[in-house]
Biopython code that builds the backbone (N, CA, C, O; Angstrom):
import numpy as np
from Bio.PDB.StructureBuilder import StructureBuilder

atoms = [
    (1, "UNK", "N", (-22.473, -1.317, -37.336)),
    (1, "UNK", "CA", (-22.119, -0.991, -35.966)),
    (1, "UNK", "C", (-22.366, 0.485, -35.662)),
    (1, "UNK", "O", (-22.018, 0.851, -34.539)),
    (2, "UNK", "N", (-22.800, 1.209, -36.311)),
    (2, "UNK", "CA", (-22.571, 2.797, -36.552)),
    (2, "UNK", "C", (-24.233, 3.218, -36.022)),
    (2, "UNK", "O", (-24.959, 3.962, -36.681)),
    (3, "UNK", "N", (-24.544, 2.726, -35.017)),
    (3, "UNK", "CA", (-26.188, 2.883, -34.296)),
    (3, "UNK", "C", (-25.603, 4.204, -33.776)),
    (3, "UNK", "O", (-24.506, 4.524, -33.317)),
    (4, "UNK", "N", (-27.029, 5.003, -34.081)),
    (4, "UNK", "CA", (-26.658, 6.475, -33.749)),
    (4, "UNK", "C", (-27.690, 6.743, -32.604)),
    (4, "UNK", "O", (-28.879, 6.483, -32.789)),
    (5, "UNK", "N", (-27.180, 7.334, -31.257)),
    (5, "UNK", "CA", (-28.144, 7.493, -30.677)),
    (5, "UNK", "C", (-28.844, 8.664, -30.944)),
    (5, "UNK", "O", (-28.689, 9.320, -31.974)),
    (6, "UNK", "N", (-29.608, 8.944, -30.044)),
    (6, "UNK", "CA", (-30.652, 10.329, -30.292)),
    (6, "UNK", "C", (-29.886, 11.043, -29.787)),
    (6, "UNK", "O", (-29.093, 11.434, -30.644)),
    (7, "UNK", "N", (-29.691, 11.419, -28.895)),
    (7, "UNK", "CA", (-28.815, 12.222, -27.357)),
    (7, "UNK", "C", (-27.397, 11.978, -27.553)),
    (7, "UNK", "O", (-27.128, 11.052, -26.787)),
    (8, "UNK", "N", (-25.913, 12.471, -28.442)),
    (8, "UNK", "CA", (-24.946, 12.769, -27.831)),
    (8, "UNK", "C", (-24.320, 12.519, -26.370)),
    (8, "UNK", "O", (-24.943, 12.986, -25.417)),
    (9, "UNK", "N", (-23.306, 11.917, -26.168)),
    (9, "UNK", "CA", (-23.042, 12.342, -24.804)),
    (9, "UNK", "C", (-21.443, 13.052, -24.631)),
    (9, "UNK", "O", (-20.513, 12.492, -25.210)),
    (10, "UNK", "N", (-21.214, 14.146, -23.913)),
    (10, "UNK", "CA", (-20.275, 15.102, -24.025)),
    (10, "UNK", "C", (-19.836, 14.507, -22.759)),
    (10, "UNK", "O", (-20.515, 14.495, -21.732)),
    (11, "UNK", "N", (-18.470, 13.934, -22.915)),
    (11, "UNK", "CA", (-17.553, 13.458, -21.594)),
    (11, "UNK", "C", (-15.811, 14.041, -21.707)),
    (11, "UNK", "O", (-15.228, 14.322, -22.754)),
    (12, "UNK", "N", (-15.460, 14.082, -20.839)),
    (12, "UNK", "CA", (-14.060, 14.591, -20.499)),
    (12, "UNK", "C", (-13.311, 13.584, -21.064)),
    (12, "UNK", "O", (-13.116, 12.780, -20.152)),
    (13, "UNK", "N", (-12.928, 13.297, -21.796)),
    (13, "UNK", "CA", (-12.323, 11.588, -22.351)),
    (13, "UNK", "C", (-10.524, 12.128, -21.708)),
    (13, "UNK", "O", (-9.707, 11.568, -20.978)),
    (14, "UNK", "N", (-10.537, 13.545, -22.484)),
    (14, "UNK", "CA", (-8.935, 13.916, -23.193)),
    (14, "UNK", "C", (-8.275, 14.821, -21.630)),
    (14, "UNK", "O", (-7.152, 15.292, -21.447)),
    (15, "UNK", "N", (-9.292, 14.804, -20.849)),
    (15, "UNK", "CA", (-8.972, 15.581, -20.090)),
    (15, "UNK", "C", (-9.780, 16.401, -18.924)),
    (15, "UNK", "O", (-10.999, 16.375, -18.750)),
    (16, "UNK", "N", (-9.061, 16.946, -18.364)),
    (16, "UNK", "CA", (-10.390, 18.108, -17.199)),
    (16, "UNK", "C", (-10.562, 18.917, -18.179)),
    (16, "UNK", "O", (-9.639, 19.264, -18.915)),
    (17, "UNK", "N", (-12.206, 19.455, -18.343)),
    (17, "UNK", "CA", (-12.764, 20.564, -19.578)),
    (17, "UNK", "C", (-12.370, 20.084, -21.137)),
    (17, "UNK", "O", (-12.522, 20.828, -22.105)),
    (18, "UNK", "N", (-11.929, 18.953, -21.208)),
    (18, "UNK", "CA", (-11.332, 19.057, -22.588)),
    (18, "UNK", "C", (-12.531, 18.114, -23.099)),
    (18, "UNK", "O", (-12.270, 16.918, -22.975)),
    (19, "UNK", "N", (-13.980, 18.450, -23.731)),
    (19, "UNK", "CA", (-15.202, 17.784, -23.804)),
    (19, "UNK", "C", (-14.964, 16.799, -25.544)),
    (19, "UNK", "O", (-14.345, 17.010, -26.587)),
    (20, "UNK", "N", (-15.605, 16.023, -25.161)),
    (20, "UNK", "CA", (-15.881, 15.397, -26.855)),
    (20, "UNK", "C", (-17.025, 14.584, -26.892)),
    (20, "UNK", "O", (-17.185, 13.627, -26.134)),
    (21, "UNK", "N", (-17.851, 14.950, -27.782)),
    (21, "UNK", "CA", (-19.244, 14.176, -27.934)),
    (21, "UNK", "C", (-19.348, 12.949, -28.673)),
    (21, "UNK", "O", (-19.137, 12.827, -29.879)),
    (22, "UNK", "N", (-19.725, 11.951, -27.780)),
    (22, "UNK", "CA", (-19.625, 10.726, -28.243)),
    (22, "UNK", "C", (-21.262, 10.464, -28.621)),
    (22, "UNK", "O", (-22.148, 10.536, -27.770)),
    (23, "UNK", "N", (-21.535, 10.105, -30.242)),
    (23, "UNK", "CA", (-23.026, 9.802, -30.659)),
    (23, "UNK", "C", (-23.523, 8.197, -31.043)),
    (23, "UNK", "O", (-24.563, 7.604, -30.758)),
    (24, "UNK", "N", (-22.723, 7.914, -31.553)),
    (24, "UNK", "CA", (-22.824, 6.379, -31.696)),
    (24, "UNK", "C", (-22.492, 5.355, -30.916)),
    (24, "UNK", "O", (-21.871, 5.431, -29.856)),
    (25, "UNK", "N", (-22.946, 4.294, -31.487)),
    (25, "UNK", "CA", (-22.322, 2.978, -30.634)),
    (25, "UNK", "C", (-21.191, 2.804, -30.812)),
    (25, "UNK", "O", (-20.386, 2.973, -29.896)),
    (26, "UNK", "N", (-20.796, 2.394, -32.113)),
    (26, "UNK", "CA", (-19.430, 2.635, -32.540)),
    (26, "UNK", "C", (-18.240, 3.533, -32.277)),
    (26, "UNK", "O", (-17.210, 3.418, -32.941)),
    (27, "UNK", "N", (-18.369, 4.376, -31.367)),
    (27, "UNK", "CA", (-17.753, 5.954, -31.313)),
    (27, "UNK", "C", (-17.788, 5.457, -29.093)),
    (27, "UNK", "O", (-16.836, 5.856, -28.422)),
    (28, "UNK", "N", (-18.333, 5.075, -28.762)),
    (28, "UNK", "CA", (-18.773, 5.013, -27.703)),
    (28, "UNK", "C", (-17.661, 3.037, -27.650)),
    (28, "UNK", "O", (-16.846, 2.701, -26.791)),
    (29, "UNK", "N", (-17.813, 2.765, -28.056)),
    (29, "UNK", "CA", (-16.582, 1.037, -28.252)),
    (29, "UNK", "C", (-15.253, 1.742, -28.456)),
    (29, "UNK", "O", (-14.369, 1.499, -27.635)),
    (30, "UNK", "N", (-15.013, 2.550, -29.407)),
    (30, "UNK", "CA", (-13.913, 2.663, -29.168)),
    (30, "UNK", "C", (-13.078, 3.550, -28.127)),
    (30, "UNK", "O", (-11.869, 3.426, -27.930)),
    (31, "UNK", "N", (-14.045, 4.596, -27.407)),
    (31, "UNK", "CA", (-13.793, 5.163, -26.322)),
    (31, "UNK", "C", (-13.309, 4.070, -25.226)),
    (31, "UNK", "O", (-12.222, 3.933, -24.666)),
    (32, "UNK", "N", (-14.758, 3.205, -25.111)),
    (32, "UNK", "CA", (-13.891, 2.026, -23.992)),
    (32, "UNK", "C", (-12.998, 1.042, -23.985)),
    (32, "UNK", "O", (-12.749, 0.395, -22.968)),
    (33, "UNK", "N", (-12.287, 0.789, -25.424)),
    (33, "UNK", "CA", (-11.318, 0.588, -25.929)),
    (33, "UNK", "C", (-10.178, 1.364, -25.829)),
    (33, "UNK", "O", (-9.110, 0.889, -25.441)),
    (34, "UNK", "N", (-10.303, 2.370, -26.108)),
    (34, "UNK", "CA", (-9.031, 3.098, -26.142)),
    (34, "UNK", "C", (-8.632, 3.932, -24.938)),
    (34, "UNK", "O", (-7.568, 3.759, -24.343)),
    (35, "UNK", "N", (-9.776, 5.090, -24.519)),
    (35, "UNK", "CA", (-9.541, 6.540, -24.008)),
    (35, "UNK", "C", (-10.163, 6.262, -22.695)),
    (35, "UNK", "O", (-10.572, 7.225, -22.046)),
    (36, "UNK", "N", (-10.313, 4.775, -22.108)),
    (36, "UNK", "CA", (-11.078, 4.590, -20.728)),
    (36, "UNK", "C", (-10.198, 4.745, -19.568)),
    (36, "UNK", "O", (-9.149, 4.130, -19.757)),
    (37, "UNK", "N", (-10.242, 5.334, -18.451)),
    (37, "UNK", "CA", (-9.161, 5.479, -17.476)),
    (37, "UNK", "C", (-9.152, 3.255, -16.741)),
    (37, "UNK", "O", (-8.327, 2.388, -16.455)),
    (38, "UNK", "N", (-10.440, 3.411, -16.790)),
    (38, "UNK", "CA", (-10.346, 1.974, -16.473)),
    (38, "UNK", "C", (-10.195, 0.819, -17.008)),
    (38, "UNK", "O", (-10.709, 0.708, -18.121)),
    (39, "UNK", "N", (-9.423, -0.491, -16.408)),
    (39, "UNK", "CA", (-9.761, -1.738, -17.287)),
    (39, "UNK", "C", (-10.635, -2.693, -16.942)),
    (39, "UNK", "O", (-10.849, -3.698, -17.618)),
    (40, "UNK", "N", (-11.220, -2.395, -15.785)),
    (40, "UNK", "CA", (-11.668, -3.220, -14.937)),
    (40, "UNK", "C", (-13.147, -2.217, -14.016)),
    (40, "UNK", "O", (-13.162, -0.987, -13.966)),
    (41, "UNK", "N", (-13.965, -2.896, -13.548)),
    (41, "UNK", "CA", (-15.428, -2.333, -13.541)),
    (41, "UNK", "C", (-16.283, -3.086, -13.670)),
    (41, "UNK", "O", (-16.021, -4.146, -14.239)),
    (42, "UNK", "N", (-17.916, -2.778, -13.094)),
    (42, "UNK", "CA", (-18.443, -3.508, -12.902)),
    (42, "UNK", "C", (-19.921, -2.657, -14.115)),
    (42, "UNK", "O", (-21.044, -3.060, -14.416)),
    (43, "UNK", "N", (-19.297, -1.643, -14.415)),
    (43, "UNK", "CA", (-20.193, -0.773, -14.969)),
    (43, "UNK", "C", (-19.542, -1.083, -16.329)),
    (43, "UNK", "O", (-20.127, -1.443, -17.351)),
    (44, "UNK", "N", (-18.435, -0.910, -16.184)),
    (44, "UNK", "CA", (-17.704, -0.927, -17.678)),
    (44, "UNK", "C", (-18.279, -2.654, -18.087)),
    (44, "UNK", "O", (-18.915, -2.766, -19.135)),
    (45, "UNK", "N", (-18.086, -3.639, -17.430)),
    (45, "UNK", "CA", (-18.149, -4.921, -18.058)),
    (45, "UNK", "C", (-19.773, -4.737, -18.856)),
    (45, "UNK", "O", (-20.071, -4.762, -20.050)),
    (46, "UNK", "N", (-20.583, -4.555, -17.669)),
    (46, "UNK", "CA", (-21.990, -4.189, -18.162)),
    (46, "UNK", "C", (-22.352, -3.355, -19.473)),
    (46, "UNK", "O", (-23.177, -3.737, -20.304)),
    (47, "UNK", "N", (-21.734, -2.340, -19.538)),
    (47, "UNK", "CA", (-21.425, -1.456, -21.165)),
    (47, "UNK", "C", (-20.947, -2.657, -21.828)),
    (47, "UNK", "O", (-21.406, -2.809, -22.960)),
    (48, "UNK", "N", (-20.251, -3.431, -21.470)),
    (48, "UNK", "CA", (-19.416, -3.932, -23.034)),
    (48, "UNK", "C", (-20.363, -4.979, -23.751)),
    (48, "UNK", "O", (-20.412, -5.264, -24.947)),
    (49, "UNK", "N", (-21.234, -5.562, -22.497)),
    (49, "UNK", "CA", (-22.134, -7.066, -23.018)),
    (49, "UNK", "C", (-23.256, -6.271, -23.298)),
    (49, "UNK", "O", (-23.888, -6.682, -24.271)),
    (50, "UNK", "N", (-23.771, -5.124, -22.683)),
    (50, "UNK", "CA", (-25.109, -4.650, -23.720)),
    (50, "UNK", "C", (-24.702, -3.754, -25.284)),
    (50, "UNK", "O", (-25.440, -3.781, -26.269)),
    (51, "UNK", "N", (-23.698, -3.179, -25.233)),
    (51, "UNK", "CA", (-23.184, -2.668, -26.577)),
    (51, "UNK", "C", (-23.420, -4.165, -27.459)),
    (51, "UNK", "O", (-24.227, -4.080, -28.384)),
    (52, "UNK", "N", (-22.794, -5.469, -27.238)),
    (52, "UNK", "CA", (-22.591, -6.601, -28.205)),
    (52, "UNK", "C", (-23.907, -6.761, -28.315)),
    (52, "UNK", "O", (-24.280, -6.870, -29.482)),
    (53, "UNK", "N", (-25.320, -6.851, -26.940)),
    (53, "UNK", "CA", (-26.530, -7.327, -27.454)),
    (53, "UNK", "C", (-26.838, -5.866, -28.134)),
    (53, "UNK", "O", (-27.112, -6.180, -29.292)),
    (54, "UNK", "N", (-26.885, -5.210, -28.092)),
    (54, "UNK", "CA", (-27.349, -3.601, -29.140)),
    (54, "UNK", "C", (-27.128, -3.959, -30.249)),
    (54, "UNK", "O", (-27.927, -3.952, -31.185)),
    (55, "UNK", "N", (-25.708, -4.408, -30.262)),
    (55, "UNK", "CA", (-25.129, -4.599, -32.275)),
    (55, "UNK", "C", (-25.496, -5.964, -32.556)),
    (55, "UNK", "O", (-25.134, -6.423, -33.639)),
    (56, "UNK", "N", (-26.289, -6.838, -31.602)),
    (56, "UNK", "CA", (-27.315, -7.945, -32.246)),
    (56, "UNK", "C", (-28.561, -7.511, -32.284)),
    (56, "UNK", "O", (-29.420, -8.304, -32.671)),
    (57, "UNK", "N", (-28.921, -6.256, -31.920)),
    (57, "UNK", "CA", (-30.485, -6.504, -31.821)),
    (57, "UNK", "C", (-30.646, -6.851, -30.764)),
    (57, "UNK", "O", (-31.322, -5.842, -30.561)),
    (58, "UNK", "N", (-30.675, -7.342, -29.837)),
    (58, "UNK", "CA", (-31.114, -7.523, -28.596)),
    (58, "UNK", "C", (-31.688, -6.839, -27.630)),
    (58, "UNK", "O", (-32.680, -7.273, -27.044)),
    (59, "UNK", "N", (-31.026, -5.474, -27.299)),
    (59, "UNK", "CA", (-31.241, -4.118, -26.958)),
    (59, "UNK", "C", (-30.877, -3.034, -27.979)),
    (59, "UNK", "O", (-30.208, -2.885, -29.001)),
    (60, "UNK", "N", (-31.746, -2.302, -27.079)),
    (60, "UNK", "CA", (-31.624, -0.784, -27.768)),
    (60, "UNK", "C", (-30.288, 0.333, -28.210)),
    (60, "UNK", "O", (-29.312, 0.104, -27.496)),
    (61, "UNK", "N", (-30.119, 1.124, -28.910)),
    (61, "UNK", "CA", (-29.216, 1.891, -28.894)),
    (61, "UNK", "C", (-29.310, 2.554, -28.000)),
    (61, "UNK", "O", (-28.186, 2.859, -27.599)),
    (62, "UNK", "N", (-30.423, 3.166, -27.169)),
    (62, "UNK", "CA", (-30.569, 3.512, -26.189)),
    (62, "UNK", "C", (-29.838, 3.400, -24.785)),
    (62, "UNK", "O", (-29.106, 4.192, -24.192)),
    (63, "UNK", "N", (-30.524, 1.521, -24.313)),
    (63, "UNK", "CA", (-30.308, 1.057, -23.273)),
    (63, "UNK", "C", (-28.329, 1.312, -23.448)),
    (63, "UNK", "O", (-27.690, 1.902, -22.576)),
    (64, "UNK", "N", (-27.677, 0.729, -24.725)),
    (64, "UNK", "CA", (-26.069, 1.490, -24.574)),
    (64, "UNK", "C", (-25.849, 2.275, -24.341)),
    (64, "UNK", "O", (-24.793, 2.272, -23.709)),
    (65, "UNK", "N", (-26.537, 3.804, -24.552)),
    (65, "UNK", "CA", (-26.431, 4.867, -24.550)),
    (65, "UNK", "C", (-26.024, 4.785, -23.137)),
    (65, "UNK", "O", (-24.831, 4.732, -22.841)),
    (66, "UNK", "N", (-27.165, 4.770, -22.050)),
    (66, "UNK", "CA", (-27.662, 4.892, -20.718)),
    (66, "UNK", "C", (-26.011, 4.263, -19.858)),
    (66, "UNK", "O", (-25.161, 4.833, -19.173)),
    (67, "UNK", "N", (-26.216, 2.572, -20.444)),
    (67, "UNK", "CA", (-24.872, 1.935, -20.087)),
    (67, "UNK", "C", (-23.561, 2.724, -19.815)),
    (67, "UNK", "O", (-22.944, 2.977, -18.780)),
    (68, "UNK", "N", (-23.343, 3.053, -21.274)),
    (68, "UNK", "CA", (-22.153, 4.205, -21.097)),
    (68, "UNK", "C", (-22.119, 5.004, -20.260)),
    (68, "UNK", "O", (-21.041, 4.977, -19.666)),
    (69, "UNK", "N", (-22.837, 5.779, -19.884)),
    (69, "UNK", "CA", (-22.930, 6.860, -19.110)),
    (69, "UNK", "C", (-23.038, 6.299, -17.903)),
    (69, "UNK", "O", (-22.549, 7.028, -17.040)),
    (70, "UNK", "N", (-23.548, 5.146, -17.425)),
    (70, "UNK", "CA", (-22.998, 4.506, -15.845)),
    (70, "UNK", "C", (-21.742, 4.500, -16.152)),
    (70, "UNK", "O", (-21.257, 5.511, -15.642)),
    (71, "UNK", "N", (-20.860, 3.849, -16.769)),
    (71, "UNK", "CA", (-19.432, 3.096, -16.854)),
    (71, "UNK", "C", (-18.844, 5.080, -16.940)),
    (71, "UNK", "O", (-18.145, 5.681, -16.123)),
    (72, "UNK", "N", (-19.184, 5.364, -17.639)),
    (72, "UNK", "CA", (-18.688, 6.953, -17.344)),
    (72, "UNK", "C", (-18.598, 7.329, -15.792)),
    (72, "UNK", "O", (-17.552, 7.884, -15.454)),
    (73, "UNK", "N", (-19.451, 7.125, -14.918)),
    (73, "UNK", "CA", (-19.892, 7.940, -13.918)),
    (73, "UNK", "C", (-18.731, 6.709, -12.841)),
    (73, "UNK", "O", (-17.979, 6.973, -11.903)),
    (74, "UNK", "N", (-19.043, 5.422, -13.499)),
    (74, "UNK", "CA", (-17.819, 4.710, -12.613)),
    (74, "UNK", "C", (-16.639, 5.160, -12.935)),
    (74, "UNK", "O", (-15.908, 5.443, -11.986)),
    (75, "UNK", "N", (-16.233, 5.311, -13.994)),
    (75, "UNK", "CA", (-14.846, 5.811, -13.742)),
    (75, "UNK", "C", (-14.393, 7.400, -13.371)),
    (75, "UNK", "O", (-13.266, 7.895, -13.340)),
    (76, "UNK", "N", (-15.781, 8.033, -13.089)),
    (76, "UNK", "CA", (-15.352, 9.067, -12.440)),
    (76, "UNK", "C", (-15.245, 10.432, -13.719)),
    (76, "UNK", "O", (-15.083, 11.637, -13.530)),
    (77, "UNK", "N", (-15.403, 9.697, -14.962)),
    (77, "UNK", "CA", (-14.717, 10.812, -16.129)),
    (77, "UNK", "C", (-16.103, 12.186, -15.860)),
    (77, "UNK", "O", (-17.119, 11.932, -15.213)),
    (78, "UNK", "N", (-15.868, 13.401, -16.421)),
    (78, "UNK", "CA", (-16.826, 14.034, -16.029)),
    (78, "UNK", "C", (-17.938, 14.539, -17.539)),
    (78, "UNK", "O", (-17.589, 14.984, -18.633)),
    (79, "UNK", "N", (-19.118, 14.282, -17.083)),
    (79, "UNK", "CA", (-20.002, 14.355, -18.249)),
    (79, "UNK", "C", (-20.802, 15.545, -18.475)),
    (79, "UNK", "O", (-21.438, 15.894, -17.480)),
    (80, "UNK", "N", (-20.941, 16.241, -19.478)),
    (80, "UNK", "CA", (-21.398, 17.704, -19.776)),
    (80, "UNK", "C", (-23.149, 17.156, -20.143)),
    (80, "UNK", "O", (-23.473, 16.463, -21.107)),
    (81, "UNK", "N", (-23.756, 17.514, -19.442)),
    (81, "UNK", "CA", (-25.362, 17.477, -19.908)),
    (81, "UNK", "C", (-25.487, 18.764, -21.126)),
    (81, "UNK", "O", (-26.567, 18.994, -21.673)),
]
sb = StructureBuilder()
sb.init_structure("model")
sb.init_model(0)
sb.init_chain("A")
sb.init_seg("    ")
for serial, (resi, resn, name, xyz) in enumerate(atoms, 1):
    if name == "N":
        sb.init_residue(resn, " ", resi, " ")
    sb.init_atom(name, np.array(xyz, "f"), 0.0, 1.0, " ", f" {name:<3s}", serial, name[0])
structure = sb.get_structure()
């Protein structure tokens, strides 16, 4: 489960300014598991079924990557380029 992307992504999880870089798939599941302001979403549902096809092979670590960072931008959390 430990698909590493290329690109980091630095999001506000803990807080305003309080950054943490999320690199994996694995690291990126348990964010939307645990540290998500939302439970519900249309971005978040979409992250959760391409993360499962990623950790089949189906898609890319990538295309999760990308995912996340919509479901990020839906819930508003703020993301450090």
């Amino acid at each position: 489960m430990n698909k590493e992307w290329t690109k980091g992504v630095s999001l506000a999880l803990d807080g305003p300014g309080q950054f943490r870089t999320i690199k994996t798939l694995q690291e990126a599941s348990w964010a939307l598991i645990d540290d998500w302001p939302l439970e519900e979403g249309e971005e978040l549902d979409k992250a959760l079924l391409i993360f499962e096809a990623a950790l089949k092979g189906k898609k890319s670590p990538e295309a999760a990557r990308m995912a996340f960072i919509a479901a990020a931008h839906e819930a508003g959390i703020e993301i450090r380029e």
